[in-house]
N, C-alpha and C positions, 0 to 999 in steps of 0.2 A: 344360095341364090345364084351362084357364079353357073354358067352353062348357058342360061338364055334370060330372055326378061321374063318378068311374074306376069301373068296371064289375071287381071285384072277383073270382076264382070261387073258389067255398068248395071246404074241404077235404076227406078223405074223408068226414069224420062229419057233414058237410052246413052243418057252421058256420064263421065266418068264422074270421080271426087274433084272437090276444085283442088285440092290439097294431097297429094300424092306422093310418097319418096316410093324411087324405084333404082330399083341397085342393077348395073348391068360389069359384069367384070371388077366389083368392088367401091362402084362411083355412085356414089350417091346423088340424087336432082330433083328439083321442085318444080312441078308443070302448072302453069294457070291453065286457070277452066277454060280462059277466053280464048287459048290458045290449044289448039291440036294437040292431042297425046302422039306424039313421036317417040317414039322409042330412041336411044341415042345410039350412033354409029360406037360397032364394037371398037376399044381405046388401042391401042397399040403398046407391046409388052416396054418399049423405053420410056413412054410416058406411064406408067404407072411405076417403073422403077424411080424416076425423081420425084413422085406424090410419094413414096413409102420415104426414100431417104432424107426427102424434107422433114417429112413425119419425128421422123426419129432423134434426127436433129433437134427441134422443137423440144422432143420430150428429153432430150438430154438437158437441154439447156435447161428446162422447168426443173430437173433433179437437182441439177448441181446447185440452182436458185435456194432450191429448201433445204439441202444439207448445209450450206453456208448460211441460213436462218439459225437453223436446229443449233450448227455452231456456238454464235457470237449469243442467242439465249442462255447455253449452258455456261459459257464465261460469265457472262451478267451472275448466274445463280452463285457460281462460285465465288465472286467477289463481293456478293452480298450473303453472310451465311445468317443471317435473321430471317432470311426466306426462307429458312431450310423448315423441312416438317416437325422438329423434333420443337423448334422454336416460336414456332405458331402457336402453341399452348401459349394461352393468355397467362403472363405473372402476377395478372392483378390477385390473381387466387392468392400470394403465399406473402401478400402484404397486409400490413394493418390495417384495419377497417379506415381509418385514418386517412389512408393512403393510397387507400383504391381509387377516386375518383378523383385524382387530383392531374391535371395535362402532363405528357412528359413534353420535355424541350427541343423544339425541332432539332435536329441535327445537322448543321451549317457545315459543308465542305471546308478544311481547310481551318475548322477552328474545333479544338479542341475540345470534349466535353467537360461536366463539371467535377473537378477534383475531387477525388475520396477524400476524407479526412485523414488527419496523421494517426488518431486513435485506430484506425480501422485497417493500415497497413500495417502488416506482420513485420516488416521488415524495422520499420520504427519500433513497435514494441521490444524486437530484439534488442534494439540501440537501446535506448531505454533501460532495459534487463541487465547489461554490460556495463552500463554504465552504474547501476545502482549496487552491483555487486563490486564493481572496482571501488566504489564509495569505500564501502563496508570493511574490502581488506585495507585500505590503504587507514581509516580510523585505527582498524585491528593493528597495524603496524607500529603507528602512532603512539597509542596505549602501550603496547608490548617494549616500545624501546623507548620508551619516556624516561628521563632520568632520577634516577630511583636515592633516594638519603642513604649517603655515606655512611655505613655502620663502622665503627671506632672496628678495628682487628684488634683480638685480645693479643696482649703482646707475649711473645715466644717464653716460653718458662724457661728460663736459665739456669742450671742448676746455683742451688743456695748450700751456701755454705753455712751450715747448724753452728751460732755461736748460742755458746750457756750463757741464763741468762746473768746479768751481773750480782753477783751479791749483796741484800741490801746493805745501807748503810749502817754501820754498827750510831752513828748518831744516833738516828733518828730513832731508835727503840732505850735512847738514854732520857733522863727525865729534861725537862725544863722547866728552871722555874721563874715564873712571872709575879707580877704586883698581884695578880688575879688569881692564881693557884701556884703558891709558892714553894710545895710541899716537894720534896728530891727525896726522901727514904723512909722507913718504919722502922722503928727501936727496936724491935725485934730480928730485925733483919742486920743491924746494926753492934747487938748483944754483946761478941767476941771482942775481945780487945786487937787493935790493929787493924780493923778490918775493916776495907775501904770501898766506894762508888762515887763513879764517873757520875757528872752530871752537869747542864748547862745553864748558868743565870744570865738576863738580860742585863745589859748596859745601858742605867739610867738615861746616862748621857747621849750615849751614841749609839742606842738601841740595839748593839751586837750582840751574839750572841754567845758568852766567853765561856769556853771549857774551864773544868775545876775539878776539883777532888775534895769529897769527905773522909776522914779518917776518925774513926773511934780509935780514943785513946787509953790507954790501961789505965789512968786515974780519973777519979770522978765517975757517977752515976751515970748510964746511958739514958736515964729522963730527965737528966740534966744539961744546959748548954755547955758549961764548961766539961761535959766527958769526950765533947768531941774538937775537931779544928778541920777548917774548910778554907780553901787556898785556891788562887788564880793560879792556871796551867802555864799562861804568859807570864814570860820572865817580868819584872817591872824594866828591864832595861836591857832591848837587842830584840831578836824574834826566836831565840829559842823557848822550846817548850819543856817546861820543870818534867819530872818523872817520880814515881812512887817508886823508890826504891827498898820491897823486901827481902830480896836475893841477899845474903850477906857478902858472899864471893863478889858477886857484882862491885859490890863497893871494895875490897879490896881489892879485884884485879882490873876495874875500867877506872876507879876513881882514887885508888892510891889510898886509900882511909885503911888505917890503920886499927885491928882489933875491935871490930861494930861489934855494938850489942846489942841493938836493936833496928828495927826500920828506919831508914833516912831518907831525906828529899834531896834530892840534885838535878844539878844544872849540867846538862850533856857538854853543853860547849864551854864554858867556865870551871868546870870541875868543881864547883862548890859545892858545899855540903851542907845541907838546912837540916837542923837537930828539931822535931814534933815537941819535945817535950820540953825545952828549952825555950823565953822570952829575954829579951831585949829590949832597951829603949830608942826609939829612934833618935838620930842625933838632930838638935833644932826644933822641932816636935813634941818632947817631953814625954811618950807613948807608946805604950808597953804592947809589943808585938808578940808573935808568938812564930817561931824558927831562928829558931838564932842561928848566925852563921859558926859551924864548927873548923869547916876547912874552906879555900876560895879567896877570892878576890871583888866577887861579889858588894853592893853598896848598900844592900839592904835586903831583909829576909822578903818571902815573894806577897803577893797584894793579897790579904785577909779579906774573910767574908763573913760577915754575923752569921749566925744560926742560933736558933730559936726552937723549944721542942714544946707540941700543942700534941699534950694526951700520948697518942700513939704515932705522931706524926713528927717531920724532922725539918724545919722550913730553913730554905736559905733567904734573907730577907733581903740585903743590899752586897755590895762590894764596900771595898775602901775605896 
């Protein structure tokens, strides 16, 4: 339109619009009907440069207006990220039926919302985990170094010295005779003339147990009492012990007896000489013994002991 004004053509009744914009150099104007259409005097180029630089101004100011909107909007979005698009999907979906309808609780500036539970933070379950495992090893510990029963240590082998063992007693496989089983030899065993067994009878009195010796004698039946003589091994007086003397040498070179001829009884420490086949009266007593003394100093021949012969058997029955 710029160049001249728009050539208008009136209406039937010869007059224009009541309502007209007509642009002349860029200006826009509004004419009433009641008033003459004038056209407006062309404008002058320095007033239309302060109508555009107004202009401009204007719309700068309207820009800067809405980019500093656009702004402090996009702050807002970022400090609230539940606006965001990803969170606008409703969660009621991945709840329990339960729990769909029920309000959530507003959320008050400045107070915090409601606590998870302890079961539902990881971080406690770990506790929890460390803890239940430290239980177990420190139990384990407990058990493993508990004090345990002293077992005895077998003690160290030393070496042993091999002693043999003792020989037994030649006693004890000698006879004994008692009130009960008296019986000390067998005639048969007894046959040979002189020939002698050790053996032990008890003391009525003093219930010891006194060695002795039987001798068969070369007179008299061996199923008879008088074939043999049995003698206390204890002297009657001191604590030596009488001896069977068969050795003939013996008697003459330990005991000084002159010319034996047979076996004789002595006394080691007395050097007396008790004769088997020989009897004596005892003096004061009246009582015919049997050893008489042939050499010594001796007080009396040694303490006699009954014997008794039953069948095949040779019993010594008491002492004197």
């Amino acid at each position: 339109m710029a160049g001249g004004p728009a050539s208008i053509p009136p209406n039937d009744s010869g007059a224009l619009p009541s309502r007209l914009c007509l642009c002349e150099g860029g200006v826009f104007f509004v004419s009433h009907p009641s008033e003459p259409l004038t056209p407006p005097s062309p404008p002058s180029w320095a007033s239309v440069s302060v109508h555009m630089s107004r202009a401009c101004s204007d719309l700068a100011g309207v820009v800067s207006h809405i980019l500093a909107s656009l702004s402090t909007f996009n702050c807002q979005l970022s400090t609230f990220p539940t606006l965001s698009i990803e969170s606008s999907r409703s969660p009621m979906t991945d709840q329990p039926p339960s729990d769909r309808f029920k309000s959530e609780m507003p959320q008050i500036p400045g107070v915090s919302g409601p606590r998870s539970s302890p079961a539902s933070n990881p971080a406690v379950k770990l506790v929890i985990g460390l803890l239940a495992v430290l239980l177990v090893v420190f139990l384990g510990a407990r058990w493993a170094l508990r004090p345990k029963r002293a077992e005895p240590r077998p003690a160290a082998l030393q070496p042993q010295i091999e002693v043999p063992a003792p020989a037994p007693d030649p006693n004890t496989l000698l006879p004994h005779a008692t009130a009960a089983d008296p019986g000390i030899a067998d005639v048969t065993e007894m046959a040979k003339p002189w020939s002698s067994k050790e053996f032990f009878i008890r003391n009525r009195l003093t219930g010891e147990n006194v060695p002795a010796f039987l001798i068969r004698l070369p007179a008299g039946s061996p199923s008879q009492a008088n074939g043999y003589w049995a003698f206390s091994v204890n002297s009657p007086f001191g604590n030596c012990k009488l001896e069977y003397l068969i050795d003939l040498d013996k008697l003459k070179n330990d005991y000084g007896f002159r010319a034996p001829k047979h076996p004789m009884v002595g006394n080691p420490c007395s050097r007396t000489v008790f004769d088997p086949l020989k009897t004596t009266n005892l003096p004061g007593s009246g009582a015919w013994v049997r050893g008489s003394i042939v050499q010594g100093s001796d007080l009396r021949p040694p303490l006699g002991i009954e014997i008794k012969v039953d069948g095949k058997k040779i019993l010594a029955v008491r002492t004197e």
